[in-house]
Wavefront OBJ file of the C-alpha trace (Angstrom):
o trace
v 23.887 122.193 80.477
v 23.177 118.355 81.021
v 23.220 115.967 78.292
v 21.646 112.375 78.486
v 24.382 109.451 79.134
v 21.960 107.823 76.459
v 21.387 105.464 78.656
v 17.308 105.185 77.354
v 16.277 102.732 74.320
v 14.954 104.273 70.634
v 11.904 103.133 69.664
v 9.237 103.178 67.151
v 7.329 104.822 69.771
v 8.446 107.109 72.591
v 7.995 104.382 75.259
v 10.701 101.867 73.776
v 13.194 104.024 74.457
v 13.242 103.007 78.058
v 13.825 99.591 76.978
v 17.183 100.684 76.445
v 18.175 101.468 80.036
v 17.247 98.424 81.084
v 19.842 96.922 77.896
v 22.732 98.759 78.632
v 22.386 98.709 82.693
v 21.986 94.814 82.062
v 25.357 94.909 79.588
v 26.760 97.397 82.165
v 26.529 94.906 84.841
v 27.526 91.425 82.984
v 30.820 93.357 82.165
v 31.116 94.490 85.363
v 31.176 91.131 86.747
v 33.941 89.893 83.460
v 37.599 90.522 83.785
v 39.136 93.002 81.238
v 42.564 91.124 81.991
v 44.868 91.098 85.207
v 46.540 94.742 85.045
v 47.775 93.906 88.811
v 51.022 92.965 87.549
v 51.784 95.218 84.423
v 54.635 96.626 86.365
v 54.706 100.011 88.584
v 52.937 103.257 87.114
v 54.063 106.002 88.300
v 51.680 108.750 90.003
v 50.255 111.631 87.899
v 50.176 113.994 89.992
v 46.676 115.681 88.533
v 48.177 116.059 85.408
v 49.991 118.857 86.846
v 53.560 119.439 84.697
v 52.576 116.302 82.668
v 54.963 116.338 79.356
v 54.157 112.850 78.463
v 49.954 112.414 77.423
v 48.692 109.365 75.972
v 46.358 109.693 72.952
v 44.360 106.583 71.937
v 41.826 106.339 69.500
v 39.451 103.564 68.275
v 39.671 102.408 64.592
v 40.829 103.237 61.491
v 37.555 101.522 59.896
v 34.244 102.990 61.094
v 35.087 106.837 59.705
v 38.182 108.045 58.197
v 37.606 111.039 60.715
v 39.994 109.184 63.217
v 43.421 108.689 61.666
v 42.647 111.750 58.707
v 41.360 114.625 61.339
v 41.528 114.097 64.507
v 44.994 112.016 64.973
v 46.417 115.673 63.523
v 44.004 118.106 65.068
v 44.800 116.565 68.661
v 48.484 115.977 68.168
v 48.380 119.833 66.908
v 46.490 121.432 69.974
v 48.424 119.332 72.910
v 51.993 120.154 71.271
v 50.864 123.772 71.265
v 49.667 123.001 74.794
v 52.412 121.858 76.356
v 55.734 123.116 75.666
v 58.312 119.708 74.721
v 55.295 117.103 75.322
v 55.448 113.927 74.101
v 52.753 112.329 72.827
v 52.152 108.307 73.150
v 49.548 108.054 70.224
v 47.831 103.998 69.379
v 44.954 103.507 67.429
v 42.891 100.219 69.166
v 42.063 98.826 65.629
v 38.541 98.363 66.789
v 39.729 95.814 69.646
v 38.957 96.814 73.007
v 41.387 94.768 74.688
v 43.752 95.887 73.082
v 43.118 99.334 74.486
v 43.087 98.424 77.321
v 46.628 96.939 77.211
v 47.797 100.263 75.199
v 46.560 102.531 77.918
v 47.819 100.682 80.802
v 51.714 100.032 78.588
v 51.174 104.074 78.118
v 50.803 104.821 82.047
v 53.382 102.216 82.886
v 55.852 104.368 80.147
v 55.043 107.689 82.148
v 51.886 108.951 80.421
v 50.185 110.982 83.213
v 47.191 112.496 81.186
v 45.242 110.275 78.668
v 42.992 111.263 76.191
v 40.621 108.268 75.053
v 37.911 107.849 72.045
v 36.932 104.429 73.359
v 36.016 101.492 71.320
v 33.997 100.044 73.677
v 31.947 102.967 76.284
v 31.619 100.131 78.737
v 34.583 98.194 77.998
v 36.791 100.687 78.482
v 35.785 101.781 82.574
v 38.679 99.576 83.564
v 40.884 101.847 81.822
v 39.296 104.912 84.381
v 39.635 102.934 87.446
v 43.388 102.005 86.938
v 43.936 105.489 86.030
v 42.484 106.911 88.759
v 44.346 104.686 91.017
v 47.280 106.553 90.035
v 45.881 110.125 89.828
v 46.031 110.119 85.963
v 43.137 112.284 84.667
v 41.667 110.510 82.159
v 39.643 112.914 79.116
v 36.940 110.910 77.255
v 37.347 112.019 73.937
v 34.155 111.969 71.579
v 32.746 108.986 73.180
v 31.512 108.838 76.367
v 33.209 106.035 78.957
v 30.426 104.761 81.184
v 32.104 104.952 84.586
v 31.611 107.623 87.690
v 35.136 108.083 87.990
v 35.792 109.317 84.747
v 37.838 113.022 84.947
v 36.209 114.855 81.626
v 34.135 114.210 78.862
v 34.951 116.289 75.715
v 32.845 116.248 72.859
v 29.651 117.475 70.940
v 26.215 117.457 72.224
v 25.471 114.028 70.542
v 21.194 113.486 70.968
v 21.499 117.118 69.027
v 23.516 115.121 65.847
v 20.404 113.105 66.291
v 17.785 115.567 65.929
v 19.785 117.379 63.245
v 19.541 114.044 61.402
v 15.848 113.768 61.976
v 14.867 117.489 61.420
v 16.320 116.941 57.564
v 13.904 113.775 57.455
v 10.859 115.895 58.764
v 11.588 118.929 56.666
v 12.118 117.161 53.457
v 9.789 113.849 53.528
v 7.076 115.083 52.004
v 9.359 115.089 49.112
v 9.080 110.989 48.763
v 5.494 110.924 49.781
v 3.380 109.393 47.383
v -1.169 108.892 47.643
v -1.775 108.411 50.886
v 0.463 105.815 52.629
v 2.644 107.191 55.645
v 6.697 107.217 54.386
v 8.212 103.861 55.087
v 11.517 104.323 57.043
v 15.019 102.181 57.656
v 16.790 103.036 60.442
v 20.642 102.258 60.741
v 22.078 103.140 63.801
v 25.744 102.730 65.129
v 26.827 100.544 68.061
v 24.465 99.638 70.829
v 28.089 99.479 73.207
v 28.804 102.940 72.032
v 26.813 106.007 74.194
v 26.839 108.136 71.343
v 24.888 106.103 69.153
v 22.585 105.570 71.479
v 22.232 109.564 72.069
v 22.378 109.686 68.379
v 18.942 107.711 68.524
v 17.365 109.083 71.144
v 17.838 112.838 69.511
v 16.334 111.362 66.486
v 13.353 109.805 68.010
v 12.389 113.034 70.123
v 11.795 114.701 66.361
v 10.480 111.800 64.467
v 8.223 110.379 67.022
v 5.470 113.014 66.935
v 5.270 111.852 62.804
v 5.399 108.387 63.943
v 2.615 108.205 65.997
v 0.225 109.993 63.211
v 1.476 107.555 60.720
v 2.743 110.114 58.611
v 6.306 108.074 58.814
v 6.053 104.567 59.644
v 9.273 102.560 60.385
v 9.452 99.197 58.691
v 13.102 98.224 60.528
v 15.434 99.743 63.038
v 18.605 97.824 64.122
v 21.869 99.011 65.810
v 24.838 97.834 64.158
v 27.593 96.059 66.185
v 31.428 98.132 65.841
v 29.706 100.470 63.181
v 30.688 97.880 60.743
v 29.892 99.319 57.009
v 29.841 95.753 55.750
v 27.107 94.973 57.979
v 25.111 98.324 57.216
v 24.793 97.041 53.717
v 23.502 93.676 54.660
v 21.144 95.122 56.761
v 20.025 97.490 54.458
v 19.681 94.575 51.728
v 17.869 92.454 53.540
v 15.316 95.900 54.375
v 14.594 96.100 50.528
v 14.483 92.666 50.261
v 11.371 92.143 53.184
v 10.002 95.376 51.581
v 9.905 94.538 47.824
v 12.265 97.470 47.712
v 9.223 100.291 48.807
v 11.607 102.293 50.808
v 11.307 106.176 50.670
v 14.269 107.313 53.994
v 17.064 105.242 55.038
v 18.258 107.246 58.531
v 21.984 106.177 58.929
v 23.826 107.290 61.738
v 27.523 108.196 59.760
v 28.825 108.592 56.335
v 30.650 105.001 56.397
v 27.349 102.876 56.610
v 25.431 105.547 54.729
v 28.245 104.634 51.803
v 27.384 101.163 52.518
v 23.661 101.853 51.800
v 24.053 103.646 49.011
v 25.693 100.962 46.875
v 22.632 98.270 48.266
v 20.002 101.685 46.590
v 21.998 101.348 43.647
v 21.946 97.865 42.987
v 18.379 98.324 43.576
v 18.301 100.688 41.267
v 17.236 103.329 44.273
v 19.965 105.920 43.789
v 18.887 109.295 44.169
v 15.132 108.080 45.174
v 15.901 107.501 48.719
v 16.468 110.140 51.566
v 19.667 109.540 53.179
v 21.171 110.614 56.169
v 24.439 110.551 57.447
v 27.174 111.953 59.903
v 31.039 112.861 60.204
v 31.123 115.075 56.900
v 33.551 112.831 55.443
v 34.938 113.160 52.220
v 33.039 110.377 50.354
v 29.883 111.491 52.452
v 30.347 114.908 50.985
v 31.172 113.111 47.535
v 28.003 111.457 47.760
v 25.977 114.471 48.227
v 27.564 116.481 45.580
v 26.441 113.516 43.565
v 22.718 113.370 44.745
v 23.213 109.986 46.076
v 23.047 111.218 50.018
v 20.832 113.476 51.219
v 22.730 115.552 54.282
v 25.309 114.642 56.767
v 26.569 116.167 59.840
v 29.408 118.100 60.361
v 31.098 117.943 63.843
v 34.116 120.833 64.084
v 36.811 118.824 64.866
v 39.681 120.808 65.250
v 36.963 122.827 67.649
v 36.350 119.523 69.589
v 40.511 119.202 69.884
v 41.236 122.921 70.743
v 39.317 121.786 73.446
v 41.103 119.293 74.198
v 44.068 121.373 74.261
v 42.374 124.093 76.809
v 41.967 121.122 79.017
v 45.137 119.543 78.915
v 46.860 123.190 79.323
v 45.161 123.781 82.437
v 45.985 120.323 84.151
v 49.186 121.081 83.197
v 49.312 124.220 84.486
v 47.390 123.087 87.687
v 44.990 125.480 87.099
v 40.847 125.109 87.778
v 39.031 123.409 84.752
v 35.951 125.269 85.643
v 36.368 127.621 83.824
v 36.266 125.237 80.659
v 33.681 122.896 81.984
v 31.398 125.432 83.513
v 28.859 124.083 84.717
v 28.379 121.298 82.300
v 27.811 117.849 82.938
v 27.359 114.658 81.303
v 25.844 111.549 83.278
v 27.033 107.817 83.479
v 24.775 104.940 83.840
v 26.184 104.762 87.470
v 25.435 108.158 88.880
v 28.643 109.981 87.351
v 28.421 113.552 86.805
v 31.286 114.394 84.075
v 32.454 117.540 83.850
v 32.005 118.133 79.764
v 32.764 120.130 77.258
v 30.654 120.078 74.603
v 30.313 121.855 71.311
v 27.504 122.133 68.765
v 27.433 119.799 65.704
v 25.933 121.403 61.794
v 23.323 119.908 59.519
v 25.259 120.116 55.858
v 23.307 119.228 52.816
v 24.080 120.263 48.619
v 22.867 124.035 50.447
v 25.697 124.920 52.551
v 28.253 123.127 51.380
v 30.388 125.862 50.693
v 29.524 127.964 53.815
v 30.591 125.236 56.592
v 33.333 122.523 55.695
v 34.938 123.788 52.395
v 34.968 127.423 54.140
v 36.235 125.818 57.268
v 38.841 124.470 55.095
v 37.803 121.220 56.986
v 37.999 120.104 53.212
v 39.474 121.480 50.514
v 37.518 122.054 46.723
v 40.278 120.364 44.624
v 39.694 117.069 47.246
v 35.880 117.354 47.196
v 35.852 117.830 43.355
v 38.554 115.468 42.268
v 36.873 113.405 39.522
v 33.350 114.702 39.728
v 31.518 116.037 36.587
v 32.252 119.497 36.326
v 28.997 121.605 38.081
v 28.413 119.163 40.359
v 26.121 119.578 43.255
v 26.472 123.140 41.741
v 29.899 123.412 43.906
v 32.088 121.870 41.732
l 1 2 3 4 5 6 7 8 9 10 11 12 13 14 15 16 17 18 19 20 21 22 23 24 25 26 27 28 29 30 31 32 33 34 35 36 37 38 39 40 41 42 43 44 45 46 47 48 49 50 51 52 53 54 55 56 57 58 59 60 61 62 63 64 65 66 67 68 69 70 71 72 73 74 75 76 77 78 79 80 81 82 83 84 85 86 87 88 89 90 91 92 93 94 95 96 97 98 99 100 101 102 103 104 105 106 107 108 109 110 111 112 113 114 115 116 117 118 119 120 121 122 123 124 125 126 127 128 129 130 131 132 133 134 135 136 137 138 139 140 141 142 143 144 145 146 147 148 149 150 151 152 153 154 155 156 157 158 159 160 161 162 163 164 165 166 167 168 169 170 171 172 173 174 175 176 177 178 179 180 181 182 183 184 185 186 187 188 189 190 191 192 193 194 195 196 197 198 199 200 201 202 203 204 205 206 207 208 209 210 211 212 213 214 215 216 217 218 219 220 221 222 223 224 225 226 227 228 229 230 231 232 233 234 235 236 237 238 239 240 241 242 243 244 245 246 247 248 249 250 251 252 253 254 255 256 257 258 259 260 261 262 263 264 265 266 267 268 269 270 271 272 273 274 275 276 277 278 279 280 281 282 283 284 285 286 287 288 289 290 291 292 293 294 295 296 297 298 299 300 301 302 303 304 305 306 307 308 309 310 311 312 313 314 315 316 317 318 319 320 321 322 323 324 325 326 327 328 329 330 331 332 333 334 335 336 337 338 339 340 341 342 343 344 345 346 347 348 349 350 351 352 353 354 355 356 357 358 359 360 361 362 363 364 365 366 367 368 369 370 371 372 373 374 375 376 377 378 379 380 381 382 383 384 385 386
């Protein structure tokens, strides 16, 4: 199985997407020619030998802002499946704060401190290739964690299959628009994707657009905006979505957002707009207030990614460097491709479409969330889960 580096451009129409390779080859190369810092003199990092024996692993994630996924799930989950991994490891863990210098400067004070296997969920999928190519200079495997890092070099890629999230997200809108069709005018559409420097958003899109572009170019759906917005910033999702209602005397029917945080953000511009409830949202991460939201009719579906499946795998991987043993038979034959040529060895699992359906049947039986926290406050009945 191959998966897309994302690497193409969404579109209203099937052809922009190629507008987007030549964005991010362009942003690809401008950073490439910027320095990331001097790391020349950071002091002497010891080799990593592979990974093989490696009790000290480096675990560095990117905010605490865009999803509470990051600090409430998957700081745990991975922390959980290394330890159980590797006997008496110790685990360097930093959270970049959404600054990608600054993980930068974590990762490299990590190798210099002995961490010989790092596990990153970069800010910044371009910014954070220098972090590869110092590791690599000193044989430290480096596992991109959820996000894909845009160099060749780069050791493993675990994650889910991301333009999948995407069509998930865009199957909901094609099974359920007819819903907010009204006469005969096509359904006008917002789109809300994440960050352009992030490869998953940029899968995220291009999964979408290979479901909705068939309605698009009947005029069935018509798309009245479509933006990327810079660090995922929720704050910004709301703006953007005001200023869509604004231009549009409010005659939205779907607003696709690419995670629960900016979907959030969009509901509270529907309700000032006295929209809430009348407008199909989308979302992803099946965070609690995501999950909140659709319990109270305010979202429409999100998209739940397993994480302690995505960090088990982790934990396979990290046990067989460790153990010096072949990764094949984790990776198979699975690959992931860089904007460069790279071929990553991946692991990738399968995301699930939740809506007010199935609720009970993924995260709550999961126990990814529990009733009492999903519940807490909400009328009793609601969502007919509560």
């Amino acid at each position: 199985m191959k998966e897309n580096s994302g690497i193409k451009k969404f579109g209203r129409r099937r052809s922009f997407r190629y507008e987007l390779m030549g964005t991010l080859l362009f942003s690809c190369m401008l950073l490439a020619s910027c320095s990331f810092g001097d790391n020349s003199g950071v002091g002497n990092i010891p080799s990593g030998n592979g990974g093989k024996n490696c009790t000290h692993v480096g675990v560095f994630l990117p905010d605490r802002t865009t999803s509470d996924r990051w600090e409430h799930n998957d700081h745990p989950l991975l922390e959980e499946t290394i330890k159980k991994a590797i006997p008496g490891v110790s685990i360097d863990y930093h959270n970049a704060n959404g600054d990608s210098d600054a993980q930068l400067t974590q990762t490299t004070t990590g190798m210099v401190n002995g961490d010989c296997i790092l596990v990153v969920a970069a800010h910044d999928s371009i910014a954070a290739e220098p972090i590869v190519a110092q590791a690599k200079a000193h044989n430290i495997p480096v596992i991109a964690y959820d996000r894909l890092i845009q160099s060749k070099d780069l050791d493993y890629y675990v994650s889910f299959n991301n333009t999948k999230v995407g069509s998930l997200q865009a199957k909901y809108i094609v099974d359920h628009y007819q819903t907010y069709k009204t006469a005969d005018k096509p359904v006008r559409m917002a789109l809300i994707s994440g960050s352009q420097t992030d490869t998953n958003a940029l899968l995220f899109s291009i999964g979408a657009h290979s479901v909705l572009d068939p309605l698009l170019a009947t005029n069935e759906l018509k798309i009245v905006n479509e933006v990327f917005t810079p660090d995922w910033s929720n704050t910004t999702a709301q703006t953007e979505m005001e200023a869509v209602l604004a231009d549009n005397q409010n005659d939205i029917q779907i607003a696709y957002v690419a995670n629960d945080g900016m979907a959030g953000s969009v509901i509270t511009a529907l309700e000032n707009a006295k929209l809430t409830g009348k407008v199909l949202v989308t979302g992803q991460d099946a965070t609690l207030g995501g999950l909140r939201n659709i319990l109270q009719g305010k979202q429409s579906m999100t998209v739940y990614k397993p994480i302690a499946k995505e960090a088990q795998s982790v934990g396979d991987l990290v046990k067989a460097l460790y153990d010096g043993n072949d990764v094949k038979k984790l990776t198979g034959e699975n690959t992931t491709s860089t904007y460069n040529g790279g071929l990553i060895p991946s692991i990738l699992d399968d995301p699930i479409s939740v809506d007010i359906q199935n609720i009970k049947q993924t995260v709550i039986k999961d126990g990814y969330v529990s009733m009492s926290d999903l519940c807490k406050g909400l009328l009793r009945g609601s969502g007919n889960v509560c």
